[in-house]
C-alpha positions as CSV (number, residue, x, y, z in Angstrom):
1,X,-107.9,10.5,-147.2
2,X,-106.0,14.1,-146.8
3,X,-108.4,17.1,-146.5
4,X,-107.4,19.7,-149.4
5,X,-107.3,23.1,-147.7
6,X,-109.5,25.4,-150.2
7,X,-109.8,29.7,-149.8
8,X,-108.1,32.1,-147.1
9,X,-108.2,32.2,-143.6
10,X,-110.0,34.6,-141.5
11,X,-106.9,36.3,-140.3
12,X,-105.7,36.6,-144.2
13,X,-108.8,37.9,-145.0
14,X,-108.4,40.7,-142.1
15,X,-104.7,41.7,-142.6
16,X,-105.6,42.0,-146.8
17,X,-108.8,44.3,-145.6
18,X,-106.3,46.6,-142.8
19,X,-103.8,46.9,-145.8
20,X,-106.5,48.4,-147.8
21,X,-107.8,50.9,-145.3
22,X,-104.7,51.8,-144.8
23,X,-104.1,52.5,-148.3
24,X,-107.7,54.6,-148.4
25,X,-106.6,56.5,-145.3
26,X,-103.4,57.8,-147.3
27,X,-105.2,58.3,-150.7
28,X,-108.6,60.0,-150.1
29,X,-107.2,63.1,-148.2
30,X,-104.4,63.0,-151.3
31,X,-107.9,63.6,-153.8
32,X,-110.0,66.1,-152.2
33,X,-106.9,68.2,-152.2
34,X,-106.6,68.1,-155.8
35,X,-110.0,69.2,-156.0
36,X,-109.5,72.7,-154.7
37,X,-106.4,72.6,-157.3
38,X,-108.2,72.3,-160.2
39,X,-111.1,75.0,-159.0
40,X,-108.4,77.3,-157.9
41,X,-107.1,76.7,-161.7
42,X,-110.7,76.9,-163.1
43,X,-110.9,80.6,-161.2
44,X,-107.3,81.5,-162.7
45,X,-108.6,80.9,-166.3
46,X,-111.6,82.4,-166.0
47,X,-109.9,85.5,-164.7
48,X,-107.5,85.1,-167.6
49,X,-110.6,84.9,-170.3
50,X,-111.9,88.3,-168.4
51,X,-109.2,89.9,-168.5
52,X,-109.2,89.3,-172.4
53,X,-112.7,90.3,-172.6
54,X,-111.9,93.4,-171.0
55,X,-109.1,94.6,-172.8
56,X,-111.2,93.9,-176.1
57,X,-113.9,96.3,-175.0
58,X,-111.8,98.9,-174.0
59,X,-109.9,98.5,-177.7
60,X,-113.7,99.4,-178.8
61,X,-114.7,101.7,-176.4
62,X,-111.6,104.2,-177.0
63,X,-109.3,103.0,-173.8
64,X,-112.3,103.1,-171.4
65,X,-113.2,100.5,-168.8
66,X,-116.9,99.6,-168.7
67,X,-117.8,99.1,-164.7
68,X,-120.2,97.2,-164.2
69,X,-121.4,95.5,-160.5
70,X,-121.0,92.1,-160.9
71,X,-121.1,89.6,-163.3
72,X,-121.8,85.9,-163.6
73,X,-122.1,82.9,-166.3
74,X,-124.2,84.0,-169.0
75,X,-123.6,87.2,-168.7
76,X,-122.5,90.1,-171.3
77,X,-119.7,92.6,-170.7
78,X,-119.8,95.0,-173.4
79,X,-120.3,93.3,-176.4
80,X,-119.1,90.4,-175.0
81,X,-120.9,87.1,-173.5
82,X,-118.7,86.2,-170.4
83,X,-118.6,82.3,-169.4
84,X,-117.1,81.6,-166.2
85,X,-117.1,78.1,-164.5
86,X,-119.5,78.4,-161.4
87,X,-117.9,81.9,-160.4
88,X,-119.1,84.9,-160.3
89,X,-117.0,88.1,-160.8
90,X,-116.7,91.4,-159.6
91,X,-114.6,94.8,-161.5
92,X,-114.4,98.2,-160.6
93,X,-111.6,100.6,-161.2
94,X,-108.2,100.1,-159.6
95,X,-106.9,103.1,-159.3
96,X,-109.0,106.3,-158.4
97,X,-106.5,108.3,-157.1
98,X,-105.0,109.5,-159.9
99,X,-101.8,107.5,-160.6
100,X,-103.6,104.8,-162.7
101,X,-106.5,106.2,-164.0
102,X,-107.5,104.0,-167.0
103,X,-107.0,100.6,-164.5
104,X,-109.1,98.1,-163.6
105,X,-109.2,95.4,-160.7
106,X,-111.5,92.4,-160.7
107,X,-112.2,89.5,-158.2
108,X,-113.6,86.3,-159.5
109,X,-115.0,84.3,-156.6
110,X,-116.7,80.5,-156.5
111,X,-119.3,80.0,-153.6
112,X,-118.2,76.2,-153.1
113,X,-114.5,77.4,-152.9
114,X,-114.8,80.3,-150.2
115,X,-110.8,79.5,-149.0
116,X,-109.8,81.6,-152.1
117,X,-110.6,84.2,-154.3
118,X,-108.4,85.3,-157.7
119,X,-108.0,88.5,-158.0
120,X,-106.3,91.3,-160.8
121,X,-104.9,94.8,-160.5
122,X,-104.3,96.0,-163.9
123,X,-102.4,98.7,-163.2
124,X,-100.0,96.9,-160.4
125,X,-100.2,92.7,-161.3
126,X,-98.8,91.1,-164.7
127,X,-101.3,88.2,-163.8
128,X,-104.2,87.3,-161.7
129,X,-103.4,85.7,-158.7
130,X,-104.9,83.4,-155.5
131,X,-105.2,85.4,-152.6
132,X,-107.6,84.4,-149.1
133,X,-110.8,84.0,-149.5
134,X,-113.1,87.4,-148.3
């Protein structure tokens, strides 16, 4: 009687498992990258959303720029209730030497994502942008 040869071989079952570490070796780095992508995008909108906010308050408030410290989720600027996604942001005026007086600048900043910061110049940038992290 012929013995039937049933499953895989050791070795078949070591080359399948090195062609799947392989395969996680390439992919994970490729995932975590696209991590800080999407919280780098997260901190453009929310800049974006601010910016809105502010430009509504100073249609209300006569062209003036509230200033305010700092400002996180939950928040209110103005009249306005601010939402950001786990950032916190920062305004103050751009300008104070004369040549853009009604400007503003803020920084909106995520303390898990301390590579980059997005930051706004109202008076010199037509968008925010991604700059170093401070």
């Amino acid at each position: 009687m012929k013995k039937i040869k049933t499953g895989f071989s050791m070795v078949e079952l070591l080359f399948v498992m090195a062609v799947m570490a392989a395969l996680a070796a390439i992919a994970i780095p490729n995932l975590s990258g696209g991590q800080d992508a999407a919280t780098a995008t997260a901190l453009k909108s929310d800049a974006k959303n601010f910016i809105n906010t502010v430009n509504a308050e100073k249609l209300l408030n006569d062209g003036s720029v509230i200033i305010t410290a700092s400002i996180a989720d939950g928040d209110t600027y103005g009249s306005h209730a601010v939402h950001f996604t786990d950032a916190t942001t920062t305004i103050a005026m751009a300008d104070e030497s004369g040549t853009c007086t009604e400007g503003y600048s803020i920084k909106v900043e995520n303390s898990a994502f301390t590579t980059k910061d997005v930051t706004y110049n109202s008076c010199t940038d037509s968008a925010p942008k991604l700059v170093a992290g401070t």
